[in-house]
N, C-alpha and C positions, 0 to 999 in steps of 0.2 A: 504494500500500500504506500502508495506515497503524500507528501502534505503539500499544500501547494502555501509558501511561505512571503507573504511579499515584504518587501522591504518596510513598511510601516508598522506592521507587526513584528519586523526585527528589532525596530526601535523601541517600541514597548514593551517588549518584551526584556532589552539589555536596561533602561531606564528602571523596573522591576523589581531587578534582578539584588543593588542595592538595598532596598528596603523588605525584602526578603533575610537577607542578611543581618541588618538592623535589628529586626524586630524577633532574631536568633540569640540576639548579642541581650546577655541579663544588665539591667541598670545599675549604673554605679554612684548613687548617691554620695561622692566621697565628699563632699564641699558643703561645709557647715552653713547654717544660715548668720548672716551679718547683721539680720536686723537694719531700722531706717537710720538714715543720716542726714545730716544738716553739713550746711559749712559753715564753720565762725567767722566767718568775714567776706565782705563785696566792696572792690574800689574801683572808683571810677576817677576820671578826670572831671575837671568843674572849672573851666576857664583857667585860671592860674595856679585855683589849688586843685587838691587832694581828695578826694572825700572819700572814706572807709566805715563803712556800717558794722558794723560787732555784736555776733551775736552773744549774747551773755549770758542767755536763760530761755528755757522753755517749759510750755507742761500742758497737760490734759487738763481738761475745768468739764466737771459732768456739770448737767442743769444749768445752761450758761443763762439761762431765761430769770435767775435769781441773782442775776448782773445787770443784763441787757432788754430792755425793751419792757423792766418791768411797767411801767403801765400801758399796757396791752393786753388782748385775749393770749392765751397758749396758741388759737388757733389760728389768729393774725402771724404770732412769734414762727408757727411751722411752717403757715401757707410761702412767707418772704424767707425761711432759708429753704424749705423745697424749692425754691423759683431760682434760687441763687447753689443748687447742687450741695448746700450741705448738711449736718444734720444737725436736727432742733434740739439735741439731748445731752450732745458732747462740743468741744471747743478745742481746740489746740490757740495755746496763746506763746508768743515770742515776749523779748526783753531786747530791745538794740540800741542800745549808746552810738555813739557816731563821734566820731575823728575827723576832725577839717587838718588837713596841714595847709598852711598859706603860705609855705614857703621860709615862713620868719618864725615858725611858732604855731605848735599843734596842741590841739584843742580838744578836750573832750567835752563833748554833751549828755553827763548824767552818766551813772557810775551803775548800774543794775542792781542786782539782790543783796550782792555781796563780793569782797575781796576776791575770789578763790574763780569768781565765773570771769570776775573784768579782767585780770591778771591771764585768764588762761584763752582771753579773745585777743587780745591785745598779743602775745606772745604769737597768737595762730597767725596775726597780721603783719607781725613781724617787728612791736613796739617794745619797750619796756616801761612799767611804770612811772619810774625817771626821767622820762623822757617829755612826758606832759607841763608844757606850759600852765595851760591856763584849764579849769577843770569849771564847765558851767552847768549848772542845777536847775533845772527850767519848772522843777518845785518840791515839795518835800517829802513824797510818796518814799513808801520804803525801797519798792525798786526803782527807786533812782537815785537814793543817798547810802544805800547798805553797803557800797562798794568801797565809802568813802576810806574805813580805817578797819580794824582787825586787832584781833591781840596782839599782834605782830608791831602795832604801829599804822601810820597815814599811808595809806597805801602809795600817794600820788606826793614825795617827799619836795622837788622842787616846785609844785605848781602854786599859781595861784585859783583863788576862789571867787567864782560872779553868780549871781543869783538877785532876781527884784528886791527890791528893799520892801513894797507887802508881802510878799511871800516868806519873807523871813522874819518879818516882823509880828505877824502871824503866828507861825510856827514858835517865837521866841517866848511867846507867851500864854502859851498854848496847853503846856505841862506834858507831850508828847514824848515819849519813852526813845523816839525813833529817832528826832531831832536835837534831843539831849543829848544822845550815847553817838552821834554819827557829826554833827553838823557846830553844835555849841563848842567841842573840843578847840575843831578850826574857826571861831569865829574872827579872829586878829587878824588871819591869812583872806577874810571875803574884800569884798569890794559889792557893792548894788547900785542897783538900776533901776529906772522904770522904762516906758513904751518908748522906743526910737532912741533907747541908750543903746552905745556900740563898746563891745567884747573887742575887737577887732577891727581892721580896717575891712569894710566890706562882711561883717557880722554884727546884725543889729535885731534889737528886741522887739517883740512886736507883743503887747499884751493883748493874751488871751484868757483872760479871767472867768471862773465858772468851777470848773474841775478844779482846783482852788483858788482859795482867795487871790493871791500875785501869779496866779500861774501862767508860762510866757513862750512862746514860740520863737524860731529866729529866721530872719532871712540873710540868706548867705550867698553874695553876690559877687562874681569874679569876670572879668572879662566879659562884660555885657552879659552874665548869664545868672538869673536868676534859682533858687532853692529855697522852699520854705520846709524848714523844721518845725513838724507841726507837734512835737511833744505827743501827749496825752489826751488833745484838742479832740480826737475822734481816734476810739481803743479797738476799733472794728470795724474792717472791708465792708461788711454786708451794714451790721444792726446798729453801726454810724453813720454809715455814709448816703447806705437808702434812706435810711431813717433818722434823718437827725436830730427831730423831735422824742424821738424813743429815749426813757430814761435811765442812766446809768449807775448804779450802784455807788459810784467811787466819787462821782460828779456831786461836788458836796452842796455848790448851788444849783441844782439841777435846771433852771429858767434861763439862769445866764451861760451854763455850759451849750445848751442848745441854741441860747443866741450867737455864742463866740462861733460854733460849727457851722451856722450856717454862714455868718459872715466872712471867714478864712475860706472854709470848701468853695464859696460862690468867687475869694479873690483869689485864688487858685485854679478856678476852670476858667474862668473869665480872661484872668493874662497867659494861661496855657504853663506853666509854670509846675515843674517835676517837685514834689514831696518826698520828705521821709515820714513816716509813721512810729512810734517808738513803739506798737504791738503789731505792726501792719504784718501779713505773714511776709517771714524774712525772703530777698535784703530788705523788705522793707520800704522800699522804694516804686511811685509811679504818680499817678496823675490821677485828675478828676474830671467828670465830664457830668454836666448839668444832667438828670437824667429825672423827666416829672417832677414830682415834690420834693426829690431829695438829691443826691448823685452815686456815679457810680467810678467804682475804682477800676483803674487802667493798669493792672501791674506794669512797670518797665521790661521791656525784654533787650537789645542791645541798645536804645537810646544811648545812653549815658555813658554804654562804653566809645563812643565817636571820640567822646571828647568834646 
């Protein structure tokens, strides 16, 4: 008997013939799993400086609905993160400090949890604590001043200290456990500010009051190119930015932190002007765009590495 073979069936047949083999071969699981990763740090250029985001800290938050958007229904809170893909139950939150070097003198904005997280971003980017000039507090939350000092000592030994003068005045009299043990130590080494006080040439204060009393964003401007640092101004992509009326757990005047969100997020879509976020998910970094009642966030993807 013979087969009549044509050349297409030789090719499927040799094609086959691989995965025949394959599926002979037992599997070899040898490669442990790694688990997720982040990276501690994103730099980019910024007209003449530097700009390096740091991550410092991360963490799961169940129930974030007992932070965000408390005065709403659960069913408003599910319908606006099912519309935005995430879920209503759980949260991943970031910690990012930010690094301006200006060439003259490098800058940090806000110090995270603690010693052990800024020390070990800073190293991942290639800094050493010693090396900060000027160290600014944009207010007095625990992650943003816990990084300040340690048993060890001030974490940040040459730098100096800026922060608004109500924010700290506030805090100074306040009997706050976090600002005593973190911030009073260093008060000889501060210097304050109010709105349109400048840290820097081309780093200046912009008050955004609400999330607390003196609390202060910055815009950091270099070779005609705009960045605002918007602090703690809006703690979330989705249940700040859509919603910026939604009320915030930590927003200790909750009226005035909605008014400060809208008017930043509206002067930020309006001049088109790239943001940091100090929870945004890391680096941290993008843009606003009017979007209905509220807006909506643009992560960065390579803008900002142009230069």
């Amino acid at each position: 008997m013979t087969t009549n073979l044509t050349r297409r069936h030789a090719l499927l047949a040799g094609a086959a013939a691989p995965l025949v083999a394959l599926a002979a071969t037992p599997a070899r699981a040898g490669a442990e799993m790694k688990g997720t990763t982040t990276p501690l740090f994103s730099r980019f250029k910024h007209g003449d400086f530097e700009v390096t985001t740091l991550l410092a800290g991360t963490r799961k938050v169940d129930e974030p609905q007992t932070m965000f958007g408390m005065n709403v229904s659960a069913e408003d809170f599910a319908t606006v993160s099912d519309a935005a893909h995430i879920p209503a139950n759980i949260a991943q939150f970031f910690i990012t400090p930010t690094v301006v070097n200006t060439g003259s003198e490098l800058v940090l904005f806000d110090t995270g949890l603690n010693a052990e997280g800024i020390t070990a971003a800073l190293a991942a980017a290639g800094y050493t604590p010693d090396q900060v000039d000027t160290v600014v507090i944009t207010h007095m939350h625990g992650d943003h001043i816990g990084g300040l000092n340690s048993e060890a000592g001030d974490t940040f030994p040459n730098a100096r200290y800026v922060t608004g003068s109500t924010e700290h005045n506030h805090w100074s009299a306040a009997g706050n456990e976090g600002f005593d043990g973190k911030v009073r130590p260093l008060n000889d080494k501060f210097t304050f500010l109010d709105d349109g006080g400048s840290v820097a040439s081309g780093i200046t204060a912009i008050a955004a009051h609400g999330h607390t009393p003196g609390h202060m964003g910055y815009m950091i401007e270099s070779g005609g190119k705009g960045l605002v640092l918007i602090a703690d101004t809006a703690n979330h992509y989705v249940w700040s930015l859509a919603k910026p009326d939604w009320e915030v757990k930590f927003d200790m005047d909750k009226v005035a932190a909605a008014q400060t969100r809208r008017k930043m997020l509206g002067m930020i879509a309006a001049d088109r002007l790239p943001f940091i976020g100090y929870h945004m998910p890391f680096p941290a970094t993008g843009f606003v765009e009017a979007d209905g009642d509220g807006f909506r966030y643009v992560p960065s993807s390579y803008q900002l590495m142009l230069g």
